[in-house]
HTML snippet that shows the backbone in 3Dmol.js (N, CA, C, O; Angstrom):
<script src="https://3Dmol.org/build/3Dmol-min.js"></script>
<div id="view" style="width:600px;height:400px;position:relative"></div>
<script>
const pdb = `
ATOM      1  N   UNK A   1       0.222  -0.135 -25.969  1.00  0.00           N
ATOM      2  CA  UNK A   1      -0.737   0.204 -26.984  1.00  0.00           C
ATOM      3  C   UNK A   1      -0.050   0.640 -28.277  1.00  0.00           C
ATOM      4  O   UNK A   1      -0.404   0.238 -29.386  1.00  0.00           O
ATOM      5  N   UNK A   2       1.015   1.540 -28.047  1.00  0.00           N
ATOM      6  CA  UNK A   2       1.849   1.278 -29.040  1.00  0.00           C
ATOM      7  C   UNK A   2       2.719   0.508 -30.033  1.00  0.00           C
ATOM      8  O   UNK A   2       3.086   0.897 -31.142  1.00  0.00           O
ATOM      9  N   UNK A   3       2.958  -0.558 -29.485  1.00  0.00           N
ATOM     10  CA  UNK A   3       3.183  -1.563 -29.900  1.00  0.00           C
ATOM     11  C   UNK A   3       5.118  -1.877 -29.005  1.00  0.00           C
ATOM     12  O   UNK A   3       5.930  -2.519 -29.672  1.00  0.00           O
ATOM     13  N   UNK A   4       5.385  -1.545 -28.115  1.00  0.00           N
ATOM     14  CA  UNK A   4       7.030  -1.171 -27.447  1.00  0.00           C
ATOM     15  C   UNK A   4       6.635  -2.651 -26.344  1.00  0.00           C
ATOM     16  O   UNK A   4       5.574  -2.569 -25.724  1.00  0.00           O
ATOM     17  N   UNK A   5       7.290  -3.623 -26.195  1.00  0.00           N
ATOM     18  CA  UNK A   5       7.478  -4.220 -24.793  1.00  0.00           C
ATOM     19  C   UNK A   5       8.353  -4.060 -24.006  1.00  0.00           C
ATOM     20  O   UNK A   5       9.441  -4.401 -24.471  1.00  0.00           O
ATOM     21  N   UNK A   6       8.402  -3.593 -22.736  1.00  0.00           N
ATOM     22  CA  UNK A   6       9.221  -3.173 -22.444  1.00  0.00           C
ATOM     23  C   UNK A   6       8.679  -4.285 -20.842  1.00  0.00           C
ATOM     24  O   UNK A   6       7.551  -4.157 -20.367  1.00  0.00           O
ATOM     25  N   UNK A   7       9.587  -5.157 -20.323  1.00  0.00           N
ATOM     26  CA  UNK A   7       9.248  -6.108 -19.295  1.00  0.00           C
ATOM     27  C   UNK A   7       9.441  -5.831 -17.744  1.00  0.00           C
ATOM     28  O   UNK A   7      10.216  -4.892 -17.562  1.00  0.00           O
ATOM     29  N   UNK A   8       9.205  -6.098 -17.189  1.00  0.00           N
ATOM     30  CA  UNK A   8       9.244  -5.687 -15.474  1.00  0.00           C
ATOM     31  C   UNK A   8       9.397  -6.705 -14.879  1.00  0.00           C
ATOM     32  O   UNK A   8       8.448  -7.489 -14.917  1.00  0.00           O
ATOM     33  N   UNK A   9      10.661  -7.116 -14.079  1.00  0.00           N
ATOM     34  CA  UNK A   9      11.224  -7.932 -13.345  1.00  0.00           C
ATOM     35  C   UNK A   9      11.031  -7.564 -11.961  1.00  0.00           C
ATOM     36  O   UNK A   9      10.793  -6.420 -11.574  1.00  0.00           O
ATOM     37  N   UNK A  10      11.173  -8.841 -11.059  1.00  0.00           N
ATOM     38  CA  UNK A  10      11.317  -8.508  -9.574  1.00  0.00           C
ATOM     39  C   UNK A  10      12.392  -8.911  -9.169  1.00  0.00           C
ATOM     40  O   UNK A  10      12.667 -10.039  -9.576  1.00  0.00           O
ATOM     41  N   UNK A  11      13.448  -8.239  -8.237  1.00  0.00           N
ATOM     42  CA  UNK A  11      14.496  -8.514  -7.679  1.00  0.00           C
ATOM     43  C   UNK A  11      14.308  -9.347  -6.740  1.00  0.00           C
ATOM     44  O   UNK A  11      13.163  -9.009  -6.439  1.00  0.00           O
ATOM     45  N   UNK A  12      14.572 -10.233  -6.002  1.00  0.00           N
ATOM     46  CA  UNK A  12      15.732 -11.003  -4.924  1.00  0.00           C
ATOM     47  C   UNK A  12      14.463 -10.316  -3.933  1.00  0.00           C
ATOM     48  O   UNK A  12      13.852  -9.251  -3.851  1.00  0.00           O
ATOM     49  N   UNK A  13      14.498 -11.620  -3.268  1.00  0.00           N
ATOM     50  CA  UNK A  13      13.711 -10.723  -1.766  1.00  0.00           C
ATOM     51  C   UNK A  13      14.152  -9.868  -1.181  1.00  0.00           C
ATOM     52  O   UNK A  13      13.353  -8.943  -1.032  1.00  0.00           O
ATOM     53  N   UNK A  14      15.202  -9.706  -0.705  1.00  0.00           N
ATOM     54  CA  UNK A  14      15.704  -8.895  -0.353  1.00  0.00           C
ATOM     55  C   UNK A  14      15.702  -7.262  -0.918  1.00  0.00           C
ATOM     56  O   UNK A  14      15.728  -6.257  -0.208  1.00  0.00           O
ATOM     57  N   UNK A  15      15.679  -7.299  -1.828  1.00  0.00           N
ATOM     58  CA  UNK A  15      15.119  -6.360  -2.406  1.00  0.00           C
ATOM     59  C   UNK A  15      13.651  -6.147  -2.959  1.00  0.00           C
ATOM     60  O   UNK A  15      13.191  -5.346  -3.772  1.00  0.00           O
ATOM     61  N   UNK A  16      13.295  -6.794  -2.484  1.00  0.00           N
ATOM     62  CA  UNK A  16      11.653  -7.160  -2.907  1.00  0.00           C
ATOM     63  C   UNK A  16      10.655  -5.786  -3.389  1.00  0.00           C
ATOM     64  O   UNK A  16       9.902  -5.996  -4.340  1.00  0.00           O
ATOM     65  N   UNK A  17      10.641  -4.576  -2.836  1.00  0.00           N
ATOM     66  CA  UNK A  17      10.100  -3.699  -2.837  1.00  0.00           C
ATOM     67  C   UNK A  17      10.655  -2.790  -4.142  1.00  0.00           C
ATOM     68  O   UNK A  17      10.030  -1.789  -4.491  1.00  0.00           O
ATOM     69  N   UNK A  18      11.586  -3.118  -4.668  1.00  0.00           N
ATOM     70  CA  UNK A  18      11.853  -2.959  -6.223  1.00  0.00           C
ATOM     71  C   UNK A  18      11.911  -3.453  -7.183  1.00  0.00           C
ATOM     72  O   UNK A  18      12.286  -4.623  -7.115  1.00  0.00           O
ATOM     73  N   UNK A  19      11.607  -2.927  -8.535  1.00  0.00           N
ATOM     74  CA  UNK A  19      11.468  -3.579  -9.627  1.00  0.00           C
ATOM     75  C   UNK A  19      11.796  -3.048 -10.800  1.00  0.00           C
ATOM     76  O   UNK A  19      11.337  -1.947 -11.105  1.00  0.00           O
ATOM     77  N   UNK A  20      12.413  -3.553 -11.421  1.00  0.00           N
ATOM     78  CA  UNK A  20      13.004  -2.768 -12.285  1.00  0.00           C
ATOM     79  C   UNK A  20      12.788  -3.049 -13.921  1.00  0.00           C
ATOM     80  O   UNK A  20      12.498  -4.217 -14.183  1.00  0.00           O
ATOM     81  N   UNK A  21      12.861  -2.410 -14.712  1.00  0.00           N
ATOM     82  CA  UNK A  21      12.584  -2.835 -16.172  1.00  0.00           C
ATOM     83  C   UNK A  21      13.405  -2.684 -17.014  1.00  0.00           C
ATOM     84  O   UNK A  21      14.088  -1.660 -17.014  1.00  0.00           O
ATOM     85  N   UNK A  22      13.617  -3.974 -18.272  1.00  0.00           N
ATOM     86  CA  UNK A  22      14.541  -3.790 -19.070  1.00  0.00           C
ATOM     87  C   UNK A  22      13.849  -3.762 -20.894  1.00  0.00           C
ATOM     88  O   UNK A  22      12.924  -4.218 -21.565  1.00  0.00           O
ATOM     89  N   UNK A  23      15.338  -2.687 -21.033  1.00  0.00           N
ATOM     90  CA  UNK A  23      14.477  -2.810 -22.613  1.00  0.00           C
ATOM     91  C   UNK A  23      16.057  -3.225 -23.721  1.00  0.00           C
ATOM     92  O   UNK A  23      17.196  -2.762 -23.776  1.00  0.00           O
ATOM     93  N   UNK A  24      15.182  -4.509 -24.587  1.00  0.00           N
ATOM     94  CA  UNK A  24      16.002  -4.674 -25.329  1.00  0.00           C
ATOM     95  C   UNK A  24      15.977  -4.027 -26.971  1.00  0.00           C
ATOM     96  O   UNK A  24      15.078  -4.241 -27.784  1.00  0.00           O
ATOM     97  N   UNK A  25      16.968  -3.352 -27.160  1.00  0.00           N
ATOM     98  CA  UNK A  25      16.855  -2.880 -28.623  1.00  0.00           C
ATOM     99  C   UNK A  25      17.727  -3.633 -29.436  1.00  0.00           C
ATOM    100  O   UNK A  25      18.844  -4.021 -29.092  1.00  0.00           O
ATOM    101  N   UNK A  26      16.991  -3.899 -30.912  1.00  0.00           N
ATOM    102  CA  UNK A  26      17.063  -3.998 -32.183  1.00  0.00           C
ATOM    103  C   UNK A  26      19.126  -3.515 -32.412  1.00  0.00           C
ATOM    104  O   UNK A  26      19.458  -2.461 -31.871  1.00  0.00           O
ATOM    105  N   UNK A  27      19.791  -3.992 -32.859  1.00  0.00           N
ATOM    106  CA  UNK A  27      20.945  -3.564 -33.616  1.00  0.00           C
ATOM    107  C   UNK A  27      20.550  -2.835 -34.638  1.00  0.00           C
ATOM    108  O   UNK A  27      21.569  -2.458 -35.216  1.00  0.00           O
ATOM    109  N   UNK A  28      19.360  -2.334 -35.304  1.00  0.00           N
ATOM    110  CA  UNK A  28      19.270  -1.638 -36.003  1.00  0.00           C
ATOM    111  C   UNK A  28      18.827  -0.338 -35.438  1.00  0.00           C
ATOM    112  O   UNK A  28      18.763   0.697 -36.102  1.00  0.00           O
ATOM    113  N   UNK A  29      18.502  -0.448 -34.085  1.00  0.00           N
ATOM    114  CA  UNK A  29      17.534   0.320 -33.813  1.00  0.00           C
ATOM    115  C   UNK A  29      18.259   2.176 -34.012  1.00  0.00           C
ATOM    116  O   UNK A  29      19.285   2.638 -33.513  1.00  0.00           O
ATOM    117  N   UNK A  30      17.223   2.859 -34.933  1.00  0.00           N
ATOM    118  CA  UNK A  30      17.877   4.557 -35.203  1.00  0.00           C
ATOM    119  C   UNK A  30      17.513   5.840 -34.087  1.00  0.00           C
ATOM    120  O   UNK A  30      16.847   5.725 -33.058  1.00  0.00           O
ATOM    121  N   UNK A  31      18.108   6.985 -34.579  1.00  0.00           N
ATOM    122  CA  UNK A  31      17.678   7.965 -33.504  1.00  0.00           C
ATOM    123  C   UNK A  31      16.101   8.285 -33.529  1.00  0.00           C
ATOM    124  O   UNK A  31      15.564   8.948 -32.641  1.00  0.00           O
ATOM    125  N   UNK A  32      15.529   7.842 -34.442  1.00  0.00           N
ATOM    126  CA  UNK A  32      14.155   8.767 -34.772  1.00  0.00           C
ATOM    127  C   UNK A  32      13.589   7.359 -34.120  1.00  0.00           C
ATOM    128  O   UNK A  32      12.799   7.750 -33.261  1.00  0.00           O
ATOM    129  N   UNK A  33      13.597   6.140 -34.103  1.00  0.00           N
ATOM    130  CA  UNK A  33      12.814   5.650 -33.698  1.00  0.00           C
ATOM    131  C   UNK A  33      13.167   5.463 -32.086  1.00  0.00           C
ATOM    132  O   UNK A  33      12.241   4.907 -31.495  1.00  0.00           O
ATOM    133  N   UNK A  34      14.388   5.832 -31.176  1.00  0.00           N
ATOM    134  CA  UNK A  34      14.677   5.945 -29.756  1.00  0.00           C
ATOM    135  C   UNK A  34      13.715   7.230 -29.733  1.00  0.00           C
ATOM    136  O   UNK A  34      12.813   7.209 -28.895  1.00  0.00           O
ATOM    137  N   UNK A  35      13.812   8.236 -30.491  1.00  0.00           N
ATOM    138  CA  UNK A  35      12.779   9.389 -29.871  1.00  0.00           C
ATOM    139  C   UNK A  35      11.651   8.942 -29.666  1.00  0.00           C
ATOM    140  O   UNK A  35      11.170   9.068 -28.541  1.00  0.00           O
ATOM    141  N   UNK A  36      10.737   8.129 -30.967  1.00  0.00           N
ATOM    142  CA  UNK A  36       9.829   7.576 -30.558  1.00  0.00           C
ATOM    143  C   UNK A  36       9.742   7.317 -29.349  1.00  0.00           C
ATOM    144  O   UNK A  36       9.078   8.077 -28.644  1.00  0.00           O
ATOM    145  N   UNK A  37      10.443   6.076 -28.726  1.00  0.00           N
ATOM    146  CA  UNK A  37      10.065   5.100 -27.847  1.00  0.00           C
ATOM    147  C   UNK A  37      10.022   6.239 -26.531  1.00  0.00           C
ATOM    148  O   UNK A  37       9.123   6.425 -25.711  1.00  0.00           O
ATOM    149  N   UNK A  38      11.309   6.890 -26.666  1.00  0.00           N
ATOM    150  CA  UNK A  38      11.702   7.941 -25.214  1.00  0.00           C
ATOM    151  C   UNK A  38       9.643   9.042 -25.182  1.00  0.00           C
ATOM    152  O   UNK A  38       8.907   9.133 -24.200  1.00  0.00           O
ATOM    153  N   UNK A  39       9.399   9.588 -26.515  1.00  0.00           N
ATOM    154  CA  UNK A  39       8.392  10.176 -26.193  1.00  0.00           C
ATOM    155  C   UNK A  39       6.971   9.510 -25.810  1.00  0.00           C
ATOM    156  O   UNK A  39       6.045  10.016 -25.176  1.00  0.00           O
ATOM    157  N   UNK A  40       7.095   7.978 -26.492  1.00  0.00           N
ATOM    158  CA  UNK A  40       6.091   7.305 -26.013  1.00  0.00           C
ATOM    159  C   UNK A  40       6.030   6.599 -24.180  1.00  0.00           C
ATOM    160  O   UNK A  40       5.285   6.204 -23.284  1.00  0.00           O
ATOM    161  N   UNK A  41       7.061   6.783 -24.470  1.00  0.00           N
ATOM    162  CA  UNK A  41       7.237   6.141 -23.013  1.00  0.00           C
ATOM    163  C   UNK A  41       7.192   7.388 -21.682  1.00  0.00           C
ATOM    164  O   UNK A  41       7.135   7.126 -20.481  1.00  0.00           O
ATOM    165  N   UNK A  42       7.229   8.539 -22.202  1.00  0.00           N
ATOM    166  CA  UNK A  42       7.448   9.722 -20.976  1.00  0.00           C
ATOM    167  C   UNK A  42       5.629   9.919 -21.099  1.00  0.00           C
ATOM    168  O   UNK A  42       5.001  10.066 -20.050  1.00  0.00           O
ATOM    169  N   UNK A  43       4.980   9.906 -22.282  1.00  0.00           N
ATOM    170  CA  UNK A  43       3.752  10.025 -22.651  1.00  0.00           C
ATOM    171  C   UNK A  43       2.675   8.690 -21.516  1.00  0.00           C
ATOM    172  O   UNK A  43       1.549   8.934 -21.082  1.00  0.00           O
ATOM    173  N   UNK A  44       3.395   7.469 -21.304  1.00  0.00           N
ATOM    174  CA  UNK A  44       2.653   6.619 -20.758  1.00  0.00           C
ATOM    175  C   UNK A  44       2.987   7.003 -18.935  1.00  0.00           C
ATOM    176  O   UNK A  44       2.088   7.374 -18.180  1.00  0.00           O
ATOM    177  N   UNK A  45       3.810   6.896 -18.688  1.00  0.00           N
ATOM    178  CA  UNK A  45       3.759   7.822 -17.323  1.00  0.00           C
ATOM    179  C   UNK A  45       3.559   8.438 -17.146  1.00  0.00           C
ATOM    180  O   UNK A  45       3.110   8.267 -16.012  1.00  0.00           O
ATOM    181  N   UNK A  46       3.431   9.701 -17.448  1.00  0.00           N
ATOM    182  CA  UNK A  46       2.141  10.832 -17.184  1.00  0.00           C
ATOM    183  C   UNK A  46       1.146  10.434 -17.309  1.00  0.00           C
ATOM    184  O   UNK A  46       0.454  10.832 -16.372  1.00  0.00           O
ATOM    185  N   UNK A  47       0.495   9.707 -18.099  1.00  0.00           N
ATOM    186  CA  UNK A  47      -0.606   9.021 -18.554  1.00  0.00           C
ATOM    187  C   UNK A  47      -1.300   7.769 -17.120  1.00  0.00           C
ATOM    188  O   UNK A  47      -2.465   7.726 -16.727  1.00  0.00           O
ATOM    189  N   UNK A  48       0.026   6.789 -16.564  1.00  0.00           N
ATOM    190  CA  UNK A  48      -0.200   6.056 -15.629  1.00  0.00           C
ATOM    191  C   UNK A  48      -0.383   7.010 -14.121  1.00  0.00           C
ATOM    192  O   UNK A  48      -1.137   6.741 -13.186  1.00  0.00           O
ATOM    193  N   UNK A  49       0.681   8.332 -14.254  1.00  0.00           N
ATOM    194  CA  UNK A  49       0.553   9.281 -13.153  1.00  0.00           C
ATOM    195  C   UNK A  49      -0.753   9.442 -12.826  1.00  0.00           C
ATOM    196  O   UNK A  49      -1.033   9.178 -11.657  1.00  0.00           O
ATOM    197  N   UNK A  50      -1.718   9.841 -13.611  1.00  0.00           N
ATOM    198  CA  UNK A  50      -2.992  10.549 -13.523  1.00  0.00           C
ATOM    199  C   UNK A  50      -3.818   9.698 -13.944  1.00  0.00           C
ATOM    200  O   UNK A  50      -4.796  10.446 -13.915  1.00  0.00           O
ATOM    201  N   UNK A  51      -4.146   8.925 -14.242  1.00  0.00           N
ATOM    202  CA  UNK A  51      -4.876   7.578 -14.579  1.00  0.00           C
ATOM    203  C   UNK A  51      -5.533   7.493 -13.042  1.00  0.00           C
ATOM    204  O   UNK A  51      -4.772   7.633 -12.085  1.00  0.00           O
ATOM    205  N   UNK A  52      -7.178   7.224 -12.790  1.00  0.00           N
ATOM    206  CA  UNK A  52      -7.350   6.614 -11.897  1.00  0.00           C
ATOM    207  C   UNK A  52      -8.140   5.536 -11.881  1.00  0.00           C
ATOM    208  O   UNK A  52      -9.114   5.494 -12.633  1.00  0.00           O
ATOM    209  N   UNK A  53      -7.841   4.495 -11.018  1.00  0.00           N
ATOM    210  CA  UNK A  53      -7.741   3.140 -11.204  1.00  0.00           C
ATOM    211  C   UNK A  53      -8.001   2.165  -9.552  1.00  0.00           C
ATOM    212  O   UNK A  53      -7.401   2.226  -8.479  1.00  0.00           O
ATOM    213  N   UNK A  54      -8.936   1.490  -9.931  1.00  0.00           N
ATOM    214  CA  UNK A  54      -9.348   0.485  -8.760  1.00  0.00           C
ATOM    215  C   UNK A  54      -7.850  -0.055  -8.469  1.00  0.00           C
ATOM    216  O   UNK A  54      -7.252  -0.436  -9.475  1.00  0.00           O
ATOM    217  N   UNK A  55      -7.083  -0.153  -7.106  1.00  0.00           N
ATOM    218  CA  UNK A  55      -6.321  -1.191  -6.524  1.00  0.00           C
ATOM    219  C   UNK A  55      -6.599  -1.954  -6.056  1.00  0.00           C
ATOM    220  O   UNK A  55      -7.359  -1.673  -5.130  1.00  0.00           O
ATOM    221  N   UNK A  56      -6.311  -3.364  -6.212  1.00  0.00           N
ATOM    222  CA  UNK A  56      -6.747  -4.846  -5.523  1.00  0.00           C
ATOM    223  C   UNK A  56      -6.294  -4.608  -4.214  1.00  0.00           C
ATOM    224  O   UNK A  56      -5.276  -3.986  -3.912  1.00  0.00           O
ATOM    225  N   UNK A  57      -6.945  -5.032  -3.602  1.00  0.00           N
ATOM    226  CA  UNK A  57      -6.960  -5.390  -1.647  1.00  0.00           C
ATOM    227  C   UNK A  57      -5.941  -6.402  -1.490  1.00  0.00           C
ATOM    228  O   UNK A  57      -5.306  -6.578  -0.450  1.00  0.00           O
ATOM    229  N   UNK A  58      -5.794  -7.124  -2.656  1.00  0.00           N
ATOM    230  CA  UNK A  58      -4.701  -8.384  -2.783  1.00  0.00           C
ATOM    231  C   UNK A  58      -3.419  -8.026  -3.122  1.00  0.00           C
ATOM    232  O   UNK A  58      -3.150  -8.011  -4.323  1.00  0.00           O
ATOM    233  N   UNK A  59      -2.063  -7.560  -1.851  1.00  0.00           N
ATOM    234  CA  UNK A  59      -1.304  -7.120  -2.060  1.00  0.00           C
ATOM    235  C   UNK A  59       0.203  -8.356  -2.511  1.00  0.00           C
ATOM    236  O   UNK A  59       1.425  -8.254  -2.617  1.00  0.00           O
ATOM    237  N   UNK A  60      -0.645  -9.250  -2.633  1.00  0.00           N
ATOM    238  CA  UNK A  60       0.346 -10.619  -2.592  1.00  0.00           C
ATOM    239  C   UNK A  60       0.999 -10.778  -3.896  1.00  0.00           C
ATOM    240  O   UNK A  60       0.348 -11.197  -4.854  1.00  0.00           O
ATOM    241  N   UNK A  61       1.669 -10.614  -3.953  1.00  0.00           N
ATOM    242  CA  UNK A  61       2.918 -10.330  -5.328  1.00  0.00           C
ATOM    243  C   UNK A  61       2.433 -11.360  -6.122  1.00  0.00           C
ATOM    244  O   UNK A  61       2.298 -12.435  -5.537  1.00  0.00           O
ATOM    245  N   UNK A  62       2.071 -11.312  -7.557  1.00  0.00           N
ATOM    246  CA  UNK A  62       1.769 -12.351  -8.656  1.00  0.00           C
ATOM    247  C   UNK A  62       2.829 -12.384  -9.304  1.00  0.00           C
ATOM    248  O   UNK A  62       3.473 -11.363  -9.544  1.00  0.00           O
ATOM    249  N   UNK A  63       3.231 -13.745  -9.747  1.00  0.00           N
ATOM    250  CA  UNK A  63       3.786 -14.015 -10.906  1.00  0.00           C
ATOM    251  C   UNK A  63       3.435 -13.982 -12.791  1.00  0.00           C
ATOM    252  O   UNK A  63       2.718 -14.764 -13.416  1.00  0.00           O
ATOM    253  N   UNK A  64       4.069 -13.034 -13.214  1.00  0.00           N
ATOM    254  CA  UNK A  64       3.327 -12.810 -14.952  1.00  0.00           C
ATOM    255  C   UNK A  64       4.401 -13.656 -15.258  1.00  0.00           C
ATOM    256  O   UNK A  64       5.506 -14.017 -14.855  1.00  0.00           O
ATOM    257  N   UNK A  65       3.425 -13.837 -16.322  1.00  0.00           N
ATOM    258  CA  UNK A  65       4.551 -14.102 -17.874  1.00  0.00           C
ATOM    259  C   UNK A  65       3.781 -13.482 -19.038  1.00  0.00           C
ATOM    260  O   UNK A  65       2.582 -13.225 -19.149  1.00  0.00           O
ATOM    261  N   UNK A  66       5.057 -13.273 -20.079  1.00  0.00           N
ATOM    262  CA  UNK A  66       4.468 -12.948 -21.590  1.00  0.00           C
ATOM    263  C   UNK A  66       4.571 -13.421 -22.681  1.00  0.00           C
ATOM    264  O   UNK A  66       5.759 -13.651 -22.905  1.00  0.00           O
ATOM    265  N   UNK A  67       3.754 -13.773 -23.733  1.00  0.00           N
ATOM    266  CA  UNK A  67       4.048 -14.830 -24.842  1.00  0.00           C
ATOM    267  C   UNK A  67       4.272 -14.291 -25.899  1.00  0.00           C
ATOM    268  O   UNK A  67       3.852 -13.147 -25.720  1.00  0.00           O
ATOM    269  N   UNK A  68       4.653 -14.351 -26.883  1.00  0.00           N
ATOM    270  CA  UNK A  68       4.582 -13.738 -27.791  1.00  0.00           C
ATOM    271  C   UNK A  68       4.340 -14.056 -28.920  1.00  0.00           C
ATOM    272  O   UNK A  68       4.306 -13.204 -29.808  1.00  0.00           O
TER     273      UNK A  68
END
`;
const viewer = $3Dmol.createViewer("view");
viewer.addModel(pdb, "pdb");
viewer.setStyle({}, {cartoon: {color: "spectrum"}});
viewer.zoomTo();
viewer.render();
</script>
């Protein structure tokens, strides 16, 4: 909502039950705008923590993509 993408990958079957996310920054990117992202981003997990929300019965792993 902020405007940050930050993407979520799935590992290797084998590791299947983790997932991990990567974030790419800007060569320009400064300290005031990493605070940003660090406070927006501690702000959306607390936010997803306590959020309550219908879970699908459909536990069958989907494939996303994102366009941009």
């Amino acid at each position: 909502m902020k405007g940050w993408q930050v993407l979520t990958y799935p590992l290797p079957d084998n590791l299947g039950e983790t997932v991990i996310q990567r974030i790419v920054c800007r060569a320009d990117l400064g300290f005031n705008m990493a605070q940003e992202f660090k406070d927006d981003f501690v702000a959306t997990i607390d936010y997803l923590q306590n959020v309550k929300m219908d879970v699908p019965s459909d536990k069958t792993p989907k494939s996303q993509g994102i366009t941009h």
